[in-house]
C-alpha positions in Angstrom: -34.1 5.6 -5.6 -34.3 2.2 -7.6 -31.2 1.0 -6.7 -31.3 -1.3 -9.8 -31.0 1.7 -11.6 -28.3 3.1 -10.6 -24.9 3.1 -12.6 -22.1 1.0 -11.4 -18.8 3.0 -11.2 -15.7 1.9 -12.9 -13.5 3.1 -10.3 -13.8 -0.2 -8.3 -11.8 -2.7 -10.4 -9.1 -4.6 -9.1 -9.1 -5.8 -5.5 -11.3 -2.8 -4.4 -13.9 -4.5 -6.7 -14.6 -7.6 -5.5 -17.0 -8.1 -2.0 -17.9 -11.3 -0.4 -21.5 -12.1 0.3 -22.6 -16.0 1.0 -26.7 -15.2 0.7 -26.9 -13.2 -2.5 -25.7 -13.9 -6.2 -26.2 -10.5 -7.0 -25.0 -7.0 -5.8 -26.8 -3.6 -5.7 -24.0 -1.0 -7.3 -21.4 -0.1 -5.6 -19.8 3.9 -6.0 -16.4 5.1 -6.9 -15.8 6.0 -3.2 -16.8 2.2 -2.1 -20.4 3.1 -0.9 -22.0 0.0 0.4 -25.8 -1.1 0.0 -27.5 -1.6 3.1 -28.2 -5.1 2.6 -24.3 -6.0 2.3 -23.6 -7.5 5.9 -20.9 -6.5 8.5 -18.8 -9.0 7.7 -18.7 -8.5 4.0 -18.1 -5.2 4.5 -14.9 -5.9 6.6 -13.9 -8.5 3.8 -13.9 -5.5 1.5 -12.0 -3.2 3.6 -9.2 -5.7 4.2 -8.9 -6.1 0.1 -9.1 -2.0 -0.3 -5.1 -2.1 1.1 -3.2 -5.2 1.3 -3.7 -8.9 2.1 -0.1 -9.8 2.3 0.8 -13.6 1.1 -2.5 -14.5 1.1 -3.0 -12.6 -2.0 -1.7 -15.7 -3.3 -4.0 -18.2 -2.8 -7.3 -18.8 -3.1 -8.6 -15.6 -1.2 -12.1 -15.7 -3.1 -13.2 -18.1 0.0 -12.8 -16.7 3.2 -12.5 -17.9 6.8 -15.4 -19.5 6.9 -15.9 -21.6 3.9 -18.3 -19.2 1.8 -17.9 -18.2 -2.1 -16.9 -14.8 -2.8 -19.3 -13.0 -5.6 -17.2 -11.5 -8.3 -17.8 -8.2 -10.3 -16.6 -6.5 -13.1 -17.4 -2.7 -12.9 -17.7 -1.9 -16.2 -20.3 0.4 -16.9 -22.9 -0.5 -19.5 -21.9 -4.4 -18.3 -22.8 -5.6 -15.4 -22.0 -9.1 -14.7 -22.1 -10.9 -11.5 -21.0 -14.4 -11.4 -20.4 -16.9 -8.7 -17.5 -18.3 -8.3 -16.8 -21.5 -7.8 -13.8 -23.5 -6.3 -12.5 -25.4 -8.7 -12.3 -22.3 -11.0 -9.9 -20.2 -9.2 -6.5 -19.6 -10.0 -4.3 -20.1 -6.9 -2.8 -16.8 -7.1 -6.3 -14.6 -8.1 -6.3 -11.3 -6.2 -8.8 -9.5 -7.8 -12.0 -9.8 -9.7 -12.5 -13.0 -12.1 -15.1 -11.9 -14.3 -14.7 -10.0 -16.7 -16.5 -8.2 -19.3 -17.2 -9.1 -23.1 -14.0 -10.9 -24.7 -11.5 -10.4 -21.5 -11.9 -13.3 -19.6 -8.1 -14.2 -18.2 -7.6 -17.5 -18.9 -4.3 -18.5 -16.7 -2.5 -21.6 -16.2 -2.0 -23.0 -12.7 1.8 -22.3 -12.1 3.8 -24.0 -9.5 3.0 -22.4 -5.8 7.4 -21.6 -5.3 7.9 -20.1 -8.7 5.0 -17.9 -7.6 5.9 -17.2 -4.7 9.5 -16.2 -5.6 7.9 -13.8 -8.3 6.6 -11.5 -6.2 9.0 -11.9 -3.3 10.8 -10.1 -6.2 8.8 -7.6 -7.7 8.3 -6.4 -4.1 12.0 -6.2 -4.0 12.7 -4.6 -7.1 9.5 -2.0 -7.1 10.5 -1.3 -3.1 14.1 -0.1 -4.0 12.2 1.9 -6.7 10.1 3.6 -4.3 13.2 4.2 -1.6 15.0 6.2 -4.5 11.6 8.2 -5.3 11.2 9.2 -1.9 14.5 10.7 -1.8 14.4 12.4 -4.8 11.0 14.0 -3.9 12.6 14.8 -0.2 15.2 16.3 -2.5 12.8 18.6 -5.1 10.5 19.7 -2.3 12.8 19.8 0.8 15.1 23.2 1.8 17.3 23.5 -1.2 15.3 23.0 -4.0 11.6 24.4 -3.9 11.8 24.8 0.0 7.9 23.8 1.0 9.0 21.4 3.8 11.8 21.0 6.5 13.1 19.1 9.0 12.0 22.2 11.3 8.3 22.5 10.2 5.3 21.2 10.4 5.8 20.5 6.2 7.8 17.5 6.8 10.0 15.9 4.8 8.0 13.4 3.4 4.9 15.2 3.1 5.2 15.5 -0.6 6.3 11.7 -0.9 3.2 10.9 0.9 0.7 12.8 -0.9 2.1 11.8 -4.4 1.8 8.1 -3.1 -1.7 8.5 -2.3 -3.0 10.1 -5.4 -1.1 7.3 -7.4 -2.8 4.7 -5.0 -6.5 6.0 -6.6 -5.2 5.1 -9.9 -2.8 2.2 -9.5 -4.6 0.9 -6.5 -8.2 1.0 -7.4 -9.3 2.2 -10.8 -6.5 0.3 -12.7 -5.3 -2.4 -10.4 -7.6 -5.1 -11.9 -6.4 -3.9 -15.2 -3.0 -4.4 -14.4 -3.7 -7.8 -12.5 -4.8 -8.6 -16.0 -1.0 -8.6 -17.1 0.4 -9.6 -13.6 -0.6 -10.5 -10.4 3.0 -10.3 -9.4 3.3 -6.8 -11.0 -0.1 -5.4 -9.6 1.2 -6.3 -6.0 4.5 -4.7 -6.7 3.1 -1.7 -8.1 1.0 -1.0 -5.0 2.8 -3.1 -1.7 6.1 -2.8 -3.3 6.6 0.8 -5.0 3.7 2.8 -3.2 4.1 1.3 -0.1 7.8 2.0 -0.3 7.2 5.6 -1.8 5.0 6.5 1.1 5.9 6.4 4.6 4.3 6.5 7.6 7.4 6.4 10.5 9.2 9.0 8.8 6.0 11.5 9.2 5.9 9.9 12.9 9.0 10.5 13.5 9.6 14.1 12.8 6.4 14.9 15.0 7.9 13.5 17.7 11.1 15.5 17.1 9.0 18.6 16.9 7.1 17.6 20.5 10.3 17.1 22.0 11.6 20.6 20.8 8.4 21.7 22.9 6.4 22.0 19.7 3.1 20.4 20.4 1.1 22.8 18.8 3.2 22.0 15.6 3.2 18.5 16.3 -0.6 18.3 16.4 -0.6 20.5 12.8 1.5 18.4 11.2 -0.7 15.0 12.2 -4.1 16.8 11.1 -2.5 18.5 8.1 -0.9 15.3 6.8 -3.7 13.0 7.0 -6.1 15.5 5.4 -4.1 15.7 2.7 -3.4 12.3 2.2 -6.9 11.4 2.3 -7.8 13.9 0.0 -5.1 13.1 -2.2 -6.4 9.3 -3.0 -9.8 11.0 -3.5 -8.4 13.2 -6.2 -6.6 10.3 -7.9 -9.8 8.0 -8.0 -11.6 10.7 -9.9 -8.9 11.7 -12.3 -7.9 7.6 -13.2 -11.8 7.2 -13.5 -11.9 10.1 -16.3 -8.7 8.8 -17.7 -10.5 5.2 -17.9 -12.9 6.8 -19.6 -11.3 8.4 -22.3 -9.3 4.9 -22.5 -12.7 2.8 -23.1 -14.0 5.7 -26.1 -10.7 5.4 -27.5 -10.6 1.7 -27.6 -7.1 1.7 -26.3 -8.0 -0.7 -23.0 -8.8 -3.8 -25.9 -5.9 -3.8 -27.4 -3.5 -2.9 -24.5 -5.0 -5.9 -22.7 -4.4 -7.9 -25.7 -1.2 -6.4 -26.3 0.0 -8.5 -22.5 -2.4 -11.3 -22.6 1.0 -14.1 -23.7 3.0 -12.0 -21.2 0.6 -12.4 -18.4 1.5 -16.6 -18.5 5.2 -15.8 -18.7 5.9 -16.0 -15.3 9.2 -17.7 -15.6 10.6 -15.1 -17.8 9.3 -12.7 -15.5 11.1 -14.1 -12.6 14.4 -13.8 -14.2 14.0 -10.3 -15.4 13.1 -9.2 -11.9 15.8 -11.6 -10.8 18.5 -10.0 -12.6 17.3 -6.2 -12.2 17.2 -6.7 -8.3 21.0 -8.5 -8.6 22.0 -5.7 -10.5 20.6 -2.7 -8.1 21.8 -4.8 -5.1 25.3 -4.5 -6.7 25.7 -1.3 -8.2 24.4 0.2 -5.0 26.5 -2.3 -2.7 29.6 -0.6 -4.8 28.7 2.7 -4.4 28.0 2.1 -0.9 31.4 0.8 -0.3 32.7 4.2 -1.7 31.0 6.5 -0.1 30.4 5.1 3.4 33.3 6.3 4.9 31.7 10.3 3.9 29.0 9.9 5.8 27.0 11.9 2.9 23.3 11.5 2.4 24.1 9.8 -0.3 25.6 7.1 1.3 22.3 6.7 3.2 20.5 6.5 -0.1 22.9 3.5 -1.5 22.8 1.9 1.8 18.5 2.4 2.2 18.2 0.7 -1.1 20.0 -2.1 -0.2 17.9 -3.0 3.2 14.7 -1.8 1.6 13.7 -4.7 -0.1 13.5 -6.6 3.4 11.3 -3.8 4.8 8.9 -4.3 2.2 8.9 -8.5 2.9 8.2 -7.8 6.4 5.0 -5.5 5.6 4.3 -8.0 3.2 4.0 -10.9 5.5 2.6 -8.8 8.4 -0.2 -7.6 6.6 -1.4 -10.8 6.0 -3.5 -10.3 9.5 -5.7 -7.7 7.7 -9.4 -8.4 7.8 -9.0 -11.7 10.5 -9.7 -10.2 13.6 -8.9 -11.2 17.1 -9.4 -14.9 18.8 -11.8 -17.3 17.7 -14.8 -15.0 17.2 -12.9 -12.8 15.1 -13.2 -10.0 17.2 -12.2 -6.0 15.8 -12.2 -7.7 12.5 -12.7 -4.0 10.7 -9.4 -3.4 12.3 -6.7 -3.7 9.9 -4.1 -5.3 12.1 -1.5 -6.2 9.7 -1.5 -2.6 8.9 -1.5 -1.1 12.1 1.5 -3.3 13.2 3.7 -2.8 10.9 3.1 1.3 10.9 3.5 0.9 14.7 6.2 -1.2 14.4 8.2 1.0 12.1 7.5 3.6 14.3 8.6 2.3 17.8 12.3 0.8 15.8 13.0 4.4 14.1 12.5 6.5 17.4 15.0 3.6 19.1 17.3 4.4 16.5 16.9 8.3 16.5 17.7 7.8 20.6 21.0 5.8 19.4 21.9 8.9 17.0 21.9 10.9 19.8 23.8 8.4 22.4 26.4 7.8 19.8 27.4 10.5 17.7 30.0 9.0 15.2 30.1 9.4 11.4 29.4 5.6 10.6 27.1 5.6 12.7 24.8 8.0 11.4 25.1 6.3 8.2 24.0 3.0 9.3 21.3 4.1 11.4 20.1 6.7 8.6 20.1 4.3 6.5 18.5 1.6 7.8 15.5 4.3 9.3 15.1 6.0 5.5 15.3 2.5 3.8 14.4 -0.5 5.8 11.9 1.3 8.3 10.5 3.2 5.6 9.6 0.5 3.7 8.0 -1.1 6.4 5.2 1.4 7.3 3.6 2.8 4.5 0.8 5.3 4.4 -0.6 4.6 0.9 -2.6 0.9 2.2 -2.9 2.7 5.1 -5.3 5.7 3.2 -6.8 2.9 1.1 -7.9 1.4 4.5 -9.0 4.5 5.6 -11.3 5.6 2.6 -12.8 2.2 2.4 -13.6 2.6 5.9 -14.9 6.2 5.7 -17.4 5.3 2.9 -19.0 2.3 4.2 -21.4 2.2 6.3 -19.8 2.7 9.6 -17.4 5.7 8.6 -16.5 6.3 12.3 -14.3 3.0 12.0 -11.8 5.0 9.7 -11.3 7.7 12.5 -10.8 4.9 14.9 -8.4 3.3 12.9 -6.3 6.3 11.7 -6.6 7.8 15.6 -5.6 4.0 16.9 -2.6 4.5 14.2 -1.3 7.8 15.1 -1.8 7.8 19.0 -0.4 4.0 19.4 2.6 5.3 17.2 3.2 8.7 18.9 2.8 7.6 22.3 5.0 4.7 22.1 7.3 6.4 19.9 7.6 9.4 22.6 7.9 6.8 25.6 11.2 5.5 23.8 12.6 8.7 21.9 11.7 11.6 24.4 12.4 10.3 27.4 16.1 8.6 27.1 16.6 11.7 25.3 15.8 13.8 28.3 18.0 11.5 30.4 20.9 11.9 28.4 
């Protein structure tokens, strides 16, 4: 097939649409599902796994040059446009995350702002979009749990936050990919609380950890291994579903002639950055407090919705912590880079997460008070849970499975789940045994 021929899918935009390559000023076409040409190298293809999920702060400065000194190539996947243009160093905006070029009249045209102010903006909107997420998750825990619709349990293989997990993921296809250099076009700040902040808070990867090792130490296994192959099938399948659905949605959007004038509609907002920082300011001084006050009143209950008020009030730091962790995605081990496909940042904060909220569930069992339960609750369903996420996790995953090593996205999600259920089951099964 004449691969100059071939159409260039939409679905790429955003971060997911920009690869590095330092001997070519042109690409072949990339698919929807992140299909690779031959000729892209190993390292440029571990350049665009690492921007499929999450770069962490880095997202803030100039991440169109990588390690190594060499120019990133830009696209805009607009079919019926193809434009490739190289980009140069001097023309980057210090907090660029996705693709430059754009297509036709659209070309962003931002003003260098101040490295703090930005800085502080999204420190923000992660904040703000992560308490968002916290309360999402427990509403769909809520809607799809035992007293509601009844599809999953504490007791079952369905856990809790299956549903949280699969909506997060299908969102992740259209916030994440197809429309995330849309939105970038408005924000950068907003993009990156959209996906890190509210999907990554939405989804969570400990919790689903967590009630698998509950099952295994019930003497489930066979349940526990159902639940681990049944929740990342459907999670993977779920981002699938949501690239090809945004992709048909951005396509009735361009034959409409909606995207023009909703991109013009934010183009004086996208520069606004100070006015921005004070909105999120005050919305994240005014969740902190109305749920600090609730919190004070129903602590002493030890209701789950004490839990909730106290989980959005040490969310936000989860969501920091993942932020600055994943910062480690797409760099590798020592000097040579080493395991570079390995999404590190990723992996450590999902294991990390993991590990802390079996340690607590060991404590829950040690000491059995009323407060107690609160504050550890809490903390597990709010900080912890904000701090692995499966969403970037996915992304990672599907960018892995359609390149052209695919068996790196099985090694990374088995590294992931074993890693996290081993360790988990060293600190949760065992003292639990013992006492």
């Amino acid at each position: 097939m004449d691969l100059e021929n071939q159409e260039l899918e939409s679905g790429r935009s955003g971060s997911f649409g920009r690869l590095s390559c330092a001997s070519c000023s042109r690409r072949h076409s990339l698919s929807l599902s992140f299909g690779l040409s031959s000729q892209v190298n190993d390292a440029d293809e571990d350049v665009a796994v690492a921007e499929a999920g999450d770069i962490g702060d880095r997202a803030l400065n100039s991440n169109t040059w990588n390690s190594s000194g060499r120019s990133h190539s830009s696209l805009d996947n607009t079919a019926g446009n193809r434009t490739v243009v190289p980009v140069q160093e001097e023309s980057l905006s210090p907090h660029s995350v996705d693709a430059i070029v754009q297509s036709g009249d659209e070309i962003k045209d931002e003003k260098e702002v101040p490295w703090a102010l930005e800085r502080i903006t999204c420190l923000l909107s992660l904040a703000v979009f992560g308490i968002l997420g916290v309360l999402t998750r427990y509403c769909l825990q809520k809607l799809f749990g035992p007293d509601i619709i009844g599809a999953t349990s504490d007791e079952s293989y369905m856990y809790l936050d299956l549903a949280s997990n699969v909506v997060g993921s299908f969102l992740m296809g259209w916030l994440g990919v197809v429309f995330k250099g849309d939105i970038t076009k408005v924000s950068d700040q907003l993009a990156i609380g959209l996906s890190t902040g509210f999907l990554g808070s939405l989804t969570t990867f400990s919790g689903w950890n967590q009630k698998m090792l509950d099952l295994s130490v019930k003497g489930q296994w066979v349940f526990a291994g159902l639940g681990i192959l049944l929740g990342m099938f459907l999670v993977a399948y779920s981002i699938i579903w949501g690239i090809r659905t945004a992709k048909g949605f951005k396509w009735l959007i361009r034959r409409s002639n909606i995207r023009k004038s909703f991109s013009s509609l934010f183009y004086d907002y996208s520069k606004c950055i100070s006015t921005f920082m004070v909105i999120l300011l005050l919305m994240l001084g005014l969740l902190w407090g109305l749920f600090g006050s609730l919190e004070k009143k129903e602590f002493k209950t030890g209701s789950s919705e004490a839990q909730l008020f106290l989980a959005c009030m040490v969310g936000p730091f989860g969501v920091w912590i993942r932020w600055f962790l994943t910062r480690f995605n797409g760099r590798g081990l020592g000097k040579n880079d080493k395991l570079k496909w390995m999404q590190f940042g990723t992996l450590a904060a999902n294991v990390l997460a993991a590990c802390v909220m079996a340690a607590l569930a060991t404590l829950k069992k040690a000491v059995q008070t009323k407060n107690w339960d609160t504050v550890a609750s809490g903390i597990q369903f709010g900080l912890l849970g904000c701090l692995s996420t499966v969403s970037t996790f996915i992304a990672e995953f599907h960018a892995m499975r359609e390149s052209m090593q695919p068996w790196r996205a099985y090694a990374y999600a088995t590294t992931t789940s074993m890693v996290s259920f081993v360790l988990g089951t060293l600190i949760y099964s065992v003292p639990i045994g013992i006492i």
